[in-house]
C-alpha positions, 0 to 999 in steps of 0.5 A: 258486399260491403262487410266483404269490402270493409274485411279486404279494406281493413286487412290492406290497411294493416299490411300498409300499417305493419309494412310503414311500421318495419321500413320507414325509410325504405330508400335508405336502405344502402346508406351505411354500406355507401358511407363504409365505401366513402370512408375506405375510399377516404383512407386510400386516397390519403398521401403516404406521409399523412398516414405515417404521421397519424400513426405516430401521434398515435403511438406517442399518445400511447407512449405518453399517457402510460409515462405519465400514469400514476404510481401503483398505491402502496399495499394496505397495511395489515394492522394486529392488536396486541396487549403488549405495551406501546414500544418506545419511539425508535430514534432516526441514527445517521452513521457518518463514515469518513472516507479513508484517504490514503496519504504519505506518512510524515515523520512524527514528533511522537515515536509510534510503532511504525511499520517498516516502509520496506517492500514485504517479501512474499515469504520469510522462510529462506529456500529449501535448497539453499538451507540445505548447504551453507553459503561461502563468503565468495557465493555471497560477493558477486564478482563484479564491482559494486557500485558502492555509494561514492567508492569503488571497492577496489583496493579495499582490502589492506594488510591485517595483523594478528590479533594475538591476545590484544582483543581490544576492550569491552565494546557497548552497542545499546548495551550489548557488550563484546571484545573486538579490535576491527569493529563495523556498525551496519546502521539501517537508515530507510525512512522507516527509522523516523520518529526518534528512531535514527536519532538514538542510533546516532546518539548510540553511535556517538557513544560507541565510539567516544568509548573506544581506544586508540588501538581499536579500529572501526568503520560505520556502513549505513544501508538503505537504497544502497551502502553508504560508507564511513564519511560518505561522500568524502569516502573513507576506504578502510579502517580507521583507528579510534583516536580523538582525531576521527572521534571528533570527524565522525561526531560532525559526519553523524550529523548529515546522515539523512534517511532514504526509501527502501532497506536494501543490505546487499551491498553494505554486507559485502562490503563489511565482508571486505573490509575483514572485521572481527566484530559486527553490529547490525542495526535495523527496523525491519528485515532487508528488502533484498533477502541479504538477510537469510543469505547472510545467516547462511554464510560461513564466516571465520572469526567473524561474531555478529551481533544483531539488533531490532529496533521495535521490529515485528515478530516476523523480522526479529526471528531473521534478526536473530538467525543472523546472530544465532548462526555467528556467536552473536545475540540478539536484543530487541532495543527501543527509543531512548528519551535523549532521542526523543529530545534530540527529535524535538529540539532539532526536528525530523532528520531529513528523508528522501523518496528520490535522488538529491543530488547526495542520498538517494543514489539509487533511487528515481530522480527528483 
């Protein structure tokens, strides 16, 4: 009985012991699932307002440590051993570059291969069409007036003598010599004939006339952004004779030529044209702005010589020099600065030149 009791007691004690071992706590049992209730219930109770900004706090933490994490490491480098010797040390270059500001172009003492100023035509070669059949000096001249500077060209035209076989002497423009009694000198006068240019035209001008005789006639268009006639603005309508009276008025108007944008030669061919002469020097830098030149080599003149000149020109526009010439029993001679023209510019200074209207050059050009 007793071995049976202490059996039943001892097995008892065992079960209370494993029970006491695997369960505690037993009234503990549902404490997590109240505590999950509790914080759920928590949550929902909560205002809107505090939700959303919980949830932005947490978004800009985000937002904030991933702004703020540091730069990935620089990949290893990959170092070779090689018997080559030790190269020299490589010195740092700094390459300055000065910034190319385009700036107007002042009229030089020196006298460089400047460009013509005039606007490029978009190609030199005259039309097809128009090679095809030469021009007539009535297809050349329009048949309304020409606003010539300072002269209407009415009334140009004066009675005209035979020549018979007074030709006149031998006449020398920049040493390209000819035989006429009504000689016209077409002077180029754009702003591109600064830096001693214009000044040896005009000093060239000077000396063709002083050399003329009392019998010979001449007349002096300069073109630009329009003609300018002989003793512009005091215009002179016609021929004038070689004699020391005009010689010595011709000498003071040189003096007040001034330069001006653009090399327009419309109006100064025709009106040359007009005034009939036998004999005509054309010079000038760069081709005309306006195409006067390829429809002037494609004009039939009678009893006109042309002689053409370029002065420092490109290849470009002395071969449209030379056609002038080539197609009116002329030459042409590619001509330079002399050294009196470069004296003359550094004793007196730039000839003036006009982008704009003056109130005397510039007749075409924007106003001031």
């Amino acid at each position: 009985m007793s071995s049976h009791a202490y059996s039943s007691s001892s097995s008892f004690h065992r079960e209370s012991t494993s029970r006491c071992r695997h369960d505690p706590h037993p009234e503990h049992d549902d404490a997590p699932v109240q505590n999950r209730w509790w914080f759920k219930a928590a949550i929902w109770s909560m205002p809107a307002w505090l939700i959303s900004v919980i949830v932005h706090c947490l978004g800009l933490t985000t937002l904030l440590l991933a702004t703020l994490s540091p730069p990935p490491l620089p990949q290893a480098l990959n170092l070779v051993a090689t018997d080559q010797p030790e190269s020299e040390e490589l010195e740092q270059m700094v390459l300055e570059i000065e910034p190319q500001i385009e700036e107007e172009v002042e009229l030089a003492m020196a006298a460089p291969q400047l460009m013509s100023e005039s606007i490029e035509l978009l190609t030199a070669a005259p039309d097809p069409v128009m090679m095809s059949e030469a021009i007539s000096v009535e297809e050349l001249m329009p048949t309304q007036t020409i606003d010539f500077a300072g002269m209407n060209p009415d009334g140009l035209l004066s009675e005209i003598d035979g020549l018979g076989d007074d030709v006149g002497k031998m006449t020398k423009f920049f040493g390209t010599g000819a035989k006429g009694r009504k000689i016209l000198f077409l002077v180029d006068n754009s702003i591109s004939m600064g830096g001693g240019r214009m000044e040896t035209a005009l000093i060239e001008l000077r000396k063709t006339i002083e050399g003329l005789t009392p019998n010979q006639e001449f007349y002096i268009i300069f073109y630009s952004d329009t003609a300018y006639p002989l003793f512009y603005p005091s215009v002179e309508k016609q021929m004038v004779h070689a004699n020391d009276k005009n010689k010595k008025k011709v000498t003071q108007w040189l003096d007040t030529v001034q330069m001006c944008l653009l090399t327009d030669g419309r109006d100064a061919i025709t009106l040359a044209l007009q005034l009939e002469p036998d004999l005509i020097y054309i010079l000038g830098d760069g081709a005309f702005t306006d195409n006067a030149d390829v429809e002037l080599a494609n004009t039939k003149l009678e009893g006109i010589t042309i002689h053409t000149l370029g002065m420092q020109v490109l290849p470009k526009d002395r071969g449209r020099f030379s056609a002038i010439a080539t197609a009116h029993g002329g030459t042409y001679k590619d001509v330079g600065i002399t050294e009196e023209g470069r004296k003359r510019l550094q004793s007196n200074g730039p000839i003036p030149s006009n982008r704009r209207r003056n109130g005397v050059w510039g007749v075409k050009l924007p106003g001031g």
